[in-house]
PQR file of N, CA, C, O and H, with PARSE charges and radii, in Angstrom:
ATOM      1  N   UNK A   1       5.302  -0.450  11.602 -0.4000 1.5000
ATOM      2  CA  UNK A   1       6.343  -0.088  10.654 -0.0000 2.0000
ATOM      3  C   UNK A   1       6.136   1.354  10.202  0.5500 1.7000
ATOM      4  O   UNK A   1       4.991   1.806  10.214 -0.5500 1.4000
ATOM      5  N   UNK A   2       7.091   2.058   9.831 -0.4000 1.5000
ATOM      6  CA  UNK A   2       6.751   3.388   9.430 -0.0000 2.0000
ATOM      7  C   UNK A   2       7.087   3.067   8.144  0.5500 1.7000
ATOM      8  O   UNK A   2       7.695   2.088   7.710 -0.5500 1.4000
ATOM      9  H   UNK A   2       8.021   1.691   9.821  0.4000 1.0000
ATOM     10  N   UNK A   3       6.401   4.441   7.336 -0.4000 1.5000
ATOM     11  CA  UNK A   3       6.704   4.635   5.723 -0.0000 2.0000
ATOM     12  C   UNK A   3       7.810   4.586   5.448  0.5500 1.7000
ATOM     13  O   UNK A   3       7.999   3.690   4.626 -0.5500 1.4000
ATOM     14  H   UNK A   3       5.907   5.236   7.688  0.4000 1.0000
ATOM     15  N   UNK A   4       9.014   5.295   5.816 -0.4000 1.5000
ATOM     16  CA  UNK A   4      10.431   4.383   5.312 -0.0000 2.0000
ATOM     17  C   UNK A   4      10.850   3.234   5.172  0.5500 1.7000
ATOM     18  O   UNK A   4      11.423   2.784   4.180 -0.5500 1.4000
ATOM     19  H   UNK A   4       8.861   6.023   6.484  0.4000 1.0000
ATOM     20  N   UNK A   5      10.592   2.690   6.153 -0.4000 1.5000
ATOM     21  CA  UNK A   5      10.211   0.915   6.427 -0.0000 2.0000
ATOM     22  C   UNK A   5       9.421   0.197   5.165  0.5500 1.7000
ATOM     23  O   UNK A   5       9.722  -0.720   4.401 -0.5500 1.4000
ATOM     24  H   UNK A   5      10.126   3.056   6.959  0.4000 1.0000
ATOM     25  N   UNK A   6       8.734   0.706   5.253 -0.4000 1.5000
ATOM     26  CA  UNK A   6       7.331  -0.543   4.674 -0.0000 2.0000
ATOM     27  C   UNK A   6       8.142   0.337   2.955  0.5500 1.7000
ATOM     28  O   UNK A   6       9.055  -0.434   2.661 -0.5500 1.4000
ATOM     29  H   UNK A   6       8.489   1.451   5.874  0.4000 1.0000
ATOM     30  N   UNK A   7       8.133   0.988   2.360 -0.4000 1.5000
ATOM     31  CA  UNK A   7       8.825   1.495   1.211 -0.0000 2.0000
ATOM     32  C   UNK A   7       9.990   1.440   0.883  0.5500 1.7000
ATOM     33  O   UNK A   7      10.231   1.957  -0.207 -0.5500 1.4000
ATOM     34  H   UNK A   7       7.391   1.615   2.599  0.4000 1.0000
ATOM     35  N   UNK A   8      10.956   0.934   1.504 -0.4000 1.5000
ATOM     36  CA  UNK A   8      12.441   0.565   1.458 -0.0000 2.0000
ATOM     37  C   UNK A   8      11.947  -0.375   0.981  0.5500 1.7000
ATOM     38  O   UNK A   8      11.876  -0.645  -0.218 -0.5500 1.4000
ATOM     39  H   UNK A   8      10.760   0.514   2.390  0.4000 1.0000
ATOM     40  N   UNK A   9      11.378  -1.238   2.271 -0.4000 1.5000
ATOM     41  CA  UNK A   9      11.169  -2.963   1.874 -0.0000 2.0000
ATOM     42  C   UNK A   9      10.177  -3.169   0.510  0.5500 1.7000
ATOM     43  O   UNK A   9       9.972  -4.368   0.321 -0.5500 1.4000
ATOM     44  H   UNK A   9      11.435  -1.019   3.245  0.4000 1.0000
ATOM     45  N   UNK A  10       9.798  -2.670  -0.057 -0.4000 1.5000
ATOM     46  CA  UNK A  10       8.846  -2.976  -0.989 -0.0000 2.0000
ATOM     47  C   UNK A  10       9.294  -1.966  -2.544  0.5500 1.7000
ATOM     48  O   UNK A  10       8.521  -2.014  -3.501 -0.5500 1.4000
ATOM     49  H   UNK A  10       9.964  -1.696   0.096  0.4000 1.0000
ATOM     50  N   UNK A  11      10.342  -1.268  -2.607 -0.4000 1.5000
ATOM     51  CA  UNK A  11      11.234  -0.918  -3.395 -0.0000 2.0000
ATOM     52  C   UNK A  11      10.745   0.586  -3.773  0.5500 1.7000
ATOM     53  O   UNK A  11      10.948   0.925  -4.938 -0.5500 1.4000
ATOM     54  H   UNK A  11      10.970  -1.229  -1.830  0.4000 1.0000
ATOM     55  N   UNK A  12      10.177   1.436  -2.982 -0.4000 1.5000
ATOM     56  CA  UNK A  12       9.783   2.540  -3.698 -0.0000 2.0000
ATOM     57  C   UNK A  12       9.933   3.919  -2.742  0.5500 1.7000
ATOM     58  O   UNK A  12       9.795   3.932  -1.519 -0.5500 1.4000
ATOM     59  H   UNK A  12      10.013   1.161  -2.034  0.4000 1.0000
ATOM     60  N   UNK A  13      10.170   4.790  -3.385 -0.4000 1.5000
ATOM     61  CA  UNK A  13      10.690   5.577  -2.257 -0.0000 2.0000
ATOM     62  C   UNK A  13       9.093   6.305  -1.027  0.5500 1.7000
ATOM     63  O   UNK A  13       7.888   6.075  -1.134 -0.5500 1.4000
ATOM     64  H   UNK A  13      10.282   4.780  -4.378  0.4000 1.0000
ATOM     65  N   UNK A  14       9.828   7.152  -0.023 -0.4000 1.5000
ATOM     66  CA  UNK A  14       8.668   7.356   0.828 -0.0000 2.0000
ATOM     67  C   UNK A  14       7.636   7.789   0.883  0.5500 1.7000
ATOM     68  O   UNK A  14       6.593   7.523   1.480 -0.5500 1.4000
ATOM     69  H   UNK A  14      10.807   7.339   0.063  0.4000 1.0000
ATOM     70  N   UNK A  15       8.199   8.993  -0.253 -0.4000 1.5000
ATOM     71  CA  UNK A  15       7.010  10.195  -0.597 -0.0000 2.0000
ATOM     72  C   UNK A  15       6.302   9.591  -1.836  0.5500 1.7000
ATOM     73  O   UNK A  15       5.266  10.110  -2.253 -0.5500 1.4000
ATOM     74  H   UNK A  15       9.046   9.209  -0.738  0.4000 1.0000
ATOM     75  N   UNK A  16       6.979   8.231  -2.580 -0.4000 1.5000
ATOM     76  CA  UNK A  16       5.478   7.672  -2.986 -0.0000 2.0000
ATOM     77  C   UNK A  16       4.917   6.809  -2.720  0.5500 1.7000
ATOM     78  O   UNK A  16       4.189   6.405  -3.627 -0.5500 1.4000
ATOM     79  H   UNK A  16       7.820   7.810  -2.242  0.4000 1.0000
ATOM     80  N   UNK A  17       4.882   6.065  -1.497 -0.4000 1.5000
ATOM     81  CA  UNK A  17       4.439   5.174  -0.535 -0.0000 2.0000
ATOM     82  C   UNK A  17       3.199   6.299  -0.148  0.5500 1.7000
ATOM     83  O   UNK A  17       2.033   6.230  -0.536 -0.5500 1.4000
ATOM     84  H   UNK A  17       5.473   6.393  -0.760  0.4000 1.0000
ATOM     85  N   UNK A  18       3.735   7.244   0.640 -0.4000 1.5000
ATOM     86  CA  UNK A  18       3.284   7.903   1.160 -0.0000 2.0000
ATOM     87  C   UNK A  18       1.856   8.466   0.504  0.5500 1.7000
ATOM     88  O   UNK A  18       0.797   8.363   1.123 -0.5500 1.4000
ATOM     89  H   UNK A  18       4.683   7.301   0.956  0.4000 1.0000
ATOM     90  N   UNK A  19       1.959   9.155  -0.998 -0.4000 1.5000
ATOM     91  CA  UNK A  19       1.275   9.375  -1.913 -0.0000 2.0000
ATOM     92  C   UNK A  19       0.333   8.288  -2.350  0.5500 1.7000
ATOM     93  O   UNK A  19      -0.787   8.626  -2.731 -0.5500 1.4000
ATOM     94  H   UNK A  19       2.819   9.239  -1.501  0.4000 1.0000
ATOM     95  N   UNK A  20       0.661   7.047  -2.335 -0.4000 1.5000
ATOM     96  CA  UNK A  20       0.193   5.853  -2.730 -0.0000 2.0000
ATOM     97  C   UNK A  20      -1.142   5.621  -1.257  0.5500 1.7000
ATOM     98  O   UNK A  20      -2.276   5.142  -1.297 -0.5500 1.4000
ATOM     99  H   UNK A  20       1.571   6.773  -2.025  0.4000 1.0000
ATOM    100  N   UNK A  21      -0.554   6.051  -0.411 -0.4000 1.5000
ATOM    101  CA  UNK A  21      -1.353   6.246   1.005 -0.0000 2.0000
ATOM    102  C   UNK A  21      -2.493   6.966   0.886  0.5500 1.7000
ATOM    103  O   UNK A  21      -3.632   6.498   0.888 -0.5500 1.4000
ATOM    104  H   UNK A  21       0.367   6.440  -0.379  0.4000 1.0000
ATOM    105  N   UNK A  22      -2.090   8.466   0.749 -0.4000 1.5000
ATOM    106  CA  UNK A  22      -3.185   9.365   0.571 -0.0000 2.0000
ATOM    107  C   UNK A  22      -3.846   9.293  -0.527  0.5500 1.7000
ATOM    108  O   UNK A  22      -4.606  10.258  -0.454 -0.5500 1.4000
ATOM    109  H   UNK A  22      -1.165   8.846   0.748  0.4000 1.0000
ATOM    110  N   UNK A  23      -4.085   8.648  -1.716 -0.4000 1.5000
ATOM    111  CA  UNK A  23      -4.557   7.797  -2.992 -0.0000 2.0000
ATOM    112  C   UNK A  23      -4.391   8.889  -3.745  0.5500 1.7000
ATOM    113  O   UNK A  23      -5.379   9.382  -4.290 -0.5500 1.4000
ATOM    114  H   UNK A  23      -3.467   7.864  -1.775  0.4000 1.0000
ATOM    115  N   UNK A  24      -3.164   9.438  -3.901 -0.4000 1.5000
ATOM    116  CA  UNK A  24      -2.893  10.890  -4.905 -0.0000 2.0000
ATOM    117  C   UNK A  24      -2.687   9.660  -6.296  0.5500 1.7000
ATOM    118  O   UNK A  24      -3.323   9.818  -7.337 -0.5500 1.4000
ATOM    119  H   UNK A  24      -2.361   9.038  -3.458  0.4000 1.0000
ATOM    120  N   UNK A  25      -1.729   8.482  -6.109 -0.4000 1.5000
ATOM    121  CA  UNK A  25      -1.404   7.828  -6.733 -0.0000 2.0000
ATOM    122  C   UNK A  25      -2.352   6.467  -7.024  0.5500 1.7000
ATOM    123  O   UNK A  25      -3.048   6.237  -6.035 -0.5500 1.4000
ATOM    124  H   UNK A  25      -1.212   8.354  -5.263  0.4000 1.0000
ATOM    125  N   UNK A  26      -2.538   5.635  -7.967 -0.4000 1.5000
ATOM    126  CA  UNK A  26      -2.791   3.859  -8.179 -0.0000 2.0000
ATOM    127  C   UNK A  26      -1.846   3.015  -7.881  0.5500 1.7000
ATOM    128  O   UNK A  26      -1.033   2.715  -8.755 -0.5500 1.4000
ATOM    129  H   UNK A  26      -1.972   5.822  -8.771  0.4000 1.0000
ATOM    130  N   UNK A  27      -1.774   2.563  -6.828 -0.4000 1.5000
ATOM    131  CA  UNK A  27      -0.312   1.249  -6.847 -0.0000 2.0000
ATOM    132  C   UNK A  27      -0.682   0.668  -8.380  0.5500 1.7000
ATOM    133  O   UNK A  27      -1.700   0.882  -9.038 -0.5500 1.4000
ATOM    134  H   UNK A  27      -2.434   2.806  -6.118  0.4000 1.0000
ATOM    135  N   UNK A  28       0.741  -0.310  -8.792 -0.4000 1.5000
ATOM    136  CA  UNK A  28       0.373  -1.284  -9.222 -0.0000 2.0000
ATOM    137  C   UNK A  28       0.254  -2.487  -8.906  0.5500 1.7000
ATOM    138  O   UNK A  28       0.329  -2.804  -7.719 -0.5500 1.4000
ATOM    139  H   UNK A  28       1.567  -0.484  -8.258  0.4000 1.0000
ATOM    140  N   UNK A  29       0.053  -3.378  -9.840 -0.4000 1.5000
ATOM    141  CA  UNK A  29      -0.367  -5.086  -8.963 -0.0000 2.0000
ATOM    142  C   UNK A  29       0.296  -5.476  -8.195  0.5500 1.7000
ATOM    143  O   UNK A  29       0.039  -5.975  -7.100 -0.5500 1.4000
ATOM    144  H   UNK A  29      -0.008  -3.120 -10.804  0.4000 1.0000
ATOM    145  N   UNK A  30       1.940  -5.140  -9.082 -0.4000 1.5000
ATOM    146  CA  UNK A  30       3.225  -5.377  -8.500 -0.0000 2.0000
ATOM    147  C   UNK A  30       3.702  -5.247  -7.111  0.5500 1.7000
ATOM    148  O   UNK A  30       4.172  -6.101  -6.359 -0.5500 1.4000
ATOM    149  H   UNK A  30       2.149  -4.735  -9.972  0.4000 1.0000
ATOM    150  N   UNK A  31       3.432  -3.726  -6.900 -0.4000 1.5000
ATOM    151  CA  UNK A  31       3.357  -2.881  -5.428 -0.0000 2.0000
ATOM    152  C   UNK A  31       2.241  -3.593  -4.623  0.5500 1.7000
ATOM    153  O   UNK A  31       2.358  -4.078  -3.498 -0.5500 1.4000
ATOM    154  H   UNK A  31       3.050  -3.032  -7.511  0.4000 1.0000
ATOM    155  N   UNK A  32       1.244  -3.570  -5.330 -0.4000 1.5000
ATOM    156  CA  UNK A  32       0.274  -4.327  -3.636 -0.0000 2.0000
ATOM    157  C   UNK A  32       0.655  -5.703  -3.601  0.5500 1.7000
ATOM    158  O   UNK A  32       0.729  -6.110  -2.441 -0.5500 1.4000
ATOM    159  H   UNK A  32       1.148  -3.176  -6.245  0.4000 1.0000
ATOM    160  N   UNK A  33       0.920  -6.553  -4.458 -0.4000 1.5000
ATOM    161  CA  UNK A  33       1.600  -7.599  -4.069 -0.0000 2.0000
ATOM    162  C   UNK A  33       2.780  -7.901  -2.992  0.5500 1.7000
ATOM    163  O   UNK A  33       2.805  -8.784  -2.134 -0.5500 1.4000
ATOM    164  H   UNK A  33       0.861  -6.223  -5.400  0.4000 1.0000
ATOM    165  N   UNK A  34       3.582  -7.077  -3.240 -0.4000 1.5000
ATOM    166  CA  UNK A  34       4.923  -6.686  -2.262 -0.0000 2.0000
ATOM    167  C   UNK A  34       4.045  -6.084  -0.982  0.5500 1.7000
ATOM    168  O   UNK A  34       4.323  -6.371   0.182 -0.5500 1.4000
ATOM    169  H   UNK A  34       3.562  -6.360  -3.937  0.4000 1.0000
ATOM    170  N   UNK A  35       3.283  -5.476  -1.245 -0.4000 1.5000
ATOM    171  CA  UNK A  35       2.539  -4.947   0.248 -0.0000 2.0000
ATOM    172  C   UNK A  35       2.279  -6.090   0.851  0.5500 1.7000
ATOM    173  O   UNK A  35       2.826  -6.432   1.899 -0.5500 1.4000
ATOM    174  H   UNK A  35       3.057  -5.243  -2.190  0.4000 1.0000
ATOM    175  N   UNK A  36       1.082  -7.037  -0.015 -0.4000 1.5000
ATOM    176  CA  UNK A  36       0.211  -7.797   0.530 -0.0000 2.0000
ATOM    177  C   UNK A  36       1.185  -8.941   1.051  0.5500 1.7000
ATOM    178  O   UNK A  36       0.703  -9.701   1.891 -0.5500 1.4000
ATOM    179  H   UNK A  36       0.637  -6.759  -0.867  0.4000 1.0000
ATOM    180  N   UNK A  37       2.341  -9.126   0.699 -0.4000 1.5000
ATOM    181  CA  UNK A  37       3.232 -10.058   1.635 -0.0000 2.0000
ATOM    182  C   UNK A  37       3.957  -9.698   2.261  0.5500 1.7000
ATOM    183  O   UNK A  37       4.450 -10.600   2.937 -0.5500 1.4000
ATOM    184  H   UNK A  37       2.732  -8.508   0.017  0.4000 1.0000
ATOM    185  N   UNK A  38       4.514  -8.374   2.513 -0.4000 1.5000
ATOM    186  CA  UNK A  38       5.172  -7.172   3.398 -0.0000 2.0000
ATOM    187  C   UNK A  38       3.851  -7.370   4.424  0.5500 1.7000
ATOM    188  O   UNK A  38       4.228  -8.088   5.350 -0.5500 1.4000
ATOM    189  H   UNK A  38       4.114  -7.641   1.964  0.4000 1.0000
ATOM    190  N   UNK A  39       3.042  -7.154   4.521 -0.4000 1.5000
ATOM    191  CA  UNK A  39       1.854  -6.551   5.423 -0.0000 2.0000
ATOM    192  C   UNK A  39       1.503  -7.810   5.999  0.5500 1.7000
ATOM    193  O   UNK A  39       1.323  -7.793   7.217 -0.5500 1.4000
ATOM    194  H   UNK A  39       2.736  -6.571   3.769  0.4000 1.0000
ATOM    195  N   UNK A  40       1.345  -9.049   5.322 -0.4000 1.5000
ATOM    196  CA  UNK A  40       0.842 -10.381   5.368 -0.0000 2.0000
ATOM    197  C   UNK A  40      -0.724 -10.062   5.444  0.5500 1.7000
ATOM    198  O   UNK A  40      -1.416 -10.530   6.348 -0.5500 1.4000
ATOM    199  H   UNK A  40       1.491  -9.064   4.333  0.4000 1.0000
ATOM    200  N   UNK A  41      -1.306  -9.131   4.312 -0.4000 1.5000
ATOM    201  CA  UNK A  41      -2.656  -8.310   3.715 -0.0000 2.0000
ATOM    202  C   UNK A  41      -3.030  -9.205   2.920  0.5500 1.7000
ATOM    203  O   UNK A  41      -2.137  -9.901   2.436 -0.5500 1.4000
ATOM    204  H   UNK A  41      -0.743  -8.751   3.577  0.4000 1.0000
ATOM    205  N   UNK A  42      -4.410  -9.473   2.539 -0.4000 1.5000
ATOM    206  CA  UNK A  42      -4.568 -10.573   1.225 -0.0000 2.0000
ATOM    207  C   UNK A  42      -4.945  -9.385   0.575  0.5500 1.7000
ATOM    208  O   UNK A  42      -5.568  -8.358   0.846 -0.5500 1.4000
ATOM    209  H   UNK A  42      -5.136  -8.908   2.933  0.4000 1.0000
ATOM    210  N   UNK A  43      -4.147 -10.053  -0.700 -0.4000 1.5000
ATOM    211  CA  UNK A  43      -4.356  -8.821  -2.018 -0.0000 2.0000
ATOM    212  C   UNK A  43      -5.640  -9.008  -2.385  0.5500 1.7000
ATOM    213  O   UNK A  43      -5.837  -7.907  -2.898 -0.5500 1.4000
ATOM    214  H   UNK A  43      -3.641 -10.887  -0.920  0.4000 1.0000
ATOM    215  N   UNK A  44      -6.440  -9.464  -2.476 -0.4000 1.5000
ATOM    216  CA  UNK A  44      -7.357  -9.156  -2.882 -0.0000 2.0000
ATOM    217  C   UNK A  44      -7.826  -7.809  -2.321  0.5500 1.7000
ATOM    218  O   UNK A  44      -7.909  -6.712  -2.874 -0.5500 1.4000
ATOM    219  H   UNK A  44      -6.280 -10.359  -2.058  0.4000 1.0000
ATOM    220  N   UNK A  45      -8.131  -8.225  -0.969 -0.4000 1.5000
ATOM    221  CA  UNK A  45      -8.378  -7.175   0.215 -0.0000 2.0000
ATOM    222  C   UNK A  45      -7.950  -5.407  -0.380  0.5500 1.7000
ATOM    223  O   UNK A  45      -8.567  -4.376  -0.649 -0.5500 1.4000
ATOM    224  H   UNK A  45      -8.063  -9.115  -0.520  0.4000 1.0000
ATOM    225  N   UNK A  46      -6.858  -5.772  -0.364 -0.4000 1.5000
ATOM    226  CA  UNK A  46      -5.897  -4.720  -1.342 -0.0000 2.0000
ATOM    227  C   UNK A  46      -6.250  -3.949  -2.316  0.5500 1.7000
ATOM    228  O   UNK A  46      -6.125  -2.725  -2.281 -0.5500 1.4000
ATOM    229  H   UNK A  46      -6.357  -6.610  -0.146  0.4000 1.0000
ATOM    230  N   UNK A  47      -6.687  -4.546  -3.198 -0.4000 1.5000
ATOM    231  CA  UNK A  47      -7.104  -4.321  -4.580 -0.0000 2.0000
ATOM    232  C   UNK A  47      -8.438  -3.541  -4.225  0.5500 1.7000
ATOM    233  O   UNK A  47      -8.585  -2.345  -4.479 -0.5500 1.4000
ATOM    234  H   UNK A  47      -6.789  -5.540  -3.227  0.4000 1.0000
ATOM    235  N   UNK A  48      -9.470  -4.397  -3.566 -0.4000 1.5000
ATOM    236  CA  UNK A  48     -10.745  -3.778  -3.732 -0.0000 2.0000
ATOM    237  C   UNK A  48     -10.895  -2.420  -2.577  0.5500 1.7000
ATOM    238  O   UNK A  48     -11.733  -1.523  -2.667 -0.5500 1.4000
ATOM    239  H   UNK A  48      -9.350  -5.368  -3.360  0.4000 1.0000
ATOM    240  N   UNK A  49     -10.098  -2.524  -1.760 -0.4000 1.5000
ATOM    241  CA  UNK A  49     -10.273  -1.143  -0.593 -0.0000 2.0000
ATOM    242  C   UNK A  49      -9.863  -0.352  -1.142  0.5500 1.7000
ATOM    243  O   UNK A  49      -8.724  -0.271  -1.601 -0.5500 1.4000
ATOM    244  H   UNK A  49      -9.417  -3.253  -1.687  0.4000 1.0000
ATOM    245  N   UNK A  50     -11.041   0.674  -1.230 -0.4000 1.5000
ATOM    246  CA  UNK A  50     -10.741   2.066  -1.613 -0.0000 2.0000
ATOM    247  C   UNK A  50     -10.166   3.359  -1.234  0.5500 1.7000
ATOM    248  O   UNK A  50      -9.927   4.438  -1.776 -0.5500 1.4000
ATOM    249  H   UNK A  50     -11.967   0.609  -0.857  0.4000 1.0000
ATOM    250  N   UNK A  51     -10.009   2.679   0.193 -0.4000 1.5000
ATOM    251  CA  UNK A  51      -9.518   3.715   1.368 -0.0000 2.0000
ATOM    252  C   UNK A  51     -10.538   4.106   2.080  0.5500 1.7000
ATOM    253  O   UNK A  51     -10.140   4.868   2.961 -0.5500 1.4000
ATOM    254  H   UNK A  51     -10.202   1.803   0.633  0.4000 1.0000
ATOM    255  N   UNK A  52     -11.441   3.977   2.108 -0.4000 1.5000
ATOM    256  CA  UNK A  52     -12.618   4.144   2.845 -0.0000 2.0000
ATOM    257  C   UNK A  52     -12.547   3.079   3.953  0.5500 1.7000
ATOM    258  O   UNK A  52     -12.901   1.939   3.650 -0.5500 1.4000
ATOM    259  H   UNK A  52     -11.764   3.359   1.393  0.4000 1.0000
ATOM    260  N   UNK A  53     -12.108   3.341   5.257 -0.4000 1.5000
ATOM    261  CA  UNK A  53     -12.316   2.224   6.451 -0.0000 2.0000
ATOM    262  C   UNK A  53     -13.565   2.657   7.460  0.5500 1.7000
ATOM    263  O   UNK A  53     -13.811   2.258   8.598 -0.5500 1.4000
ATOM    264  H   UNK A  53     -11.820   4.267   5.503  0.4000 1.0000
ATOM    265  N   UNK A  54     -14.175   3.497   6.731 -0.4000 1.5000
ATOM    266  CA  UNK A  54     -15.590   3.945   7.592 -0.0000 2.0000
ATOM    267  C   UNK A  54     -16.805   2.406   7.527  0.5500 1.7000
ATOM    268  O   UNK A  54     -16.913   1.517   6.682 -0.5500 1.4000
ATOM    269  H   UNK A  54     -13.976   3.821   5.807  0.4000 1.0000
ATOM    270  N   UNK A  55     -17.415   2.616   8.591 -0.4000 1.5000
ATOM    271  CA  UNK A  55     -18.500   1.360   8.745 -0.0000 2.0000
ATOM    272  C   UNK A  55     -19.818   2.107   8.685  0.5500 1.7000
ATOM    273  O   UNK A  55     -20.831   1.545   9.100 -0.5500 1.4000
ATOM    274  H   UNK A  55     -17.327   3.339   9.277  0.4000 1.0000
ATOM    275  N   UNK A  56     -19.864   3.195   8.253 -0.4000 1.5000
ATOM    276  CA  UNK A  56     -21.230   3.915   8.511 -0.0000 2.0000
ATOM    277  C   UNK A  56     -22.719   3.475   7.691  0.5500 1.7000
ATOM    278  O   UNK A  56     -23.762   4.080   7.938 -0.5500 1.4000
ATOM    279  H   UNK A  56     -19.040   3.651   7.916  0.4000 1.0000
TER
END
C-alpha cells in the first residue's frame, strides 16, 4: 500500500502519515488502532516499536 492509501484509509492526510513515519510526530491510540487493523499489526506491537527495526 502506499502512504496515500494506508492515510486515506485511516483518516489522515499523507504528509502526516508520512511524518507519523519518520517519528517527527506521536500517533495517537486512535491512529495506531486504525493502523493496527488497516495493517492487520497487533497494536500492541505498535505501541511499543520505536522505529528501530535493527537486530544488532
Amino acid at each position: 500500500m502506499t502512504q496515500y492509501q494506508i492515510a486515506d484509509a485511516v483518516g489522515v492526510s499523507r504528509a502526516y502519515y508520512a511524518d507519523v513515519e519518520r517519528g517527527r510526530y506521536t500517533p495517537s491510540l486512535k491512529l495506531l488502532l486504525r493502523l493496527s487493523v488497516l495493517l492487520n499489526i497487533d497494536l500492541n506491537f505498535l505501541k511499543q516499536n520505536d522505529g528501530n527495526t535493527s537486530t544488532c
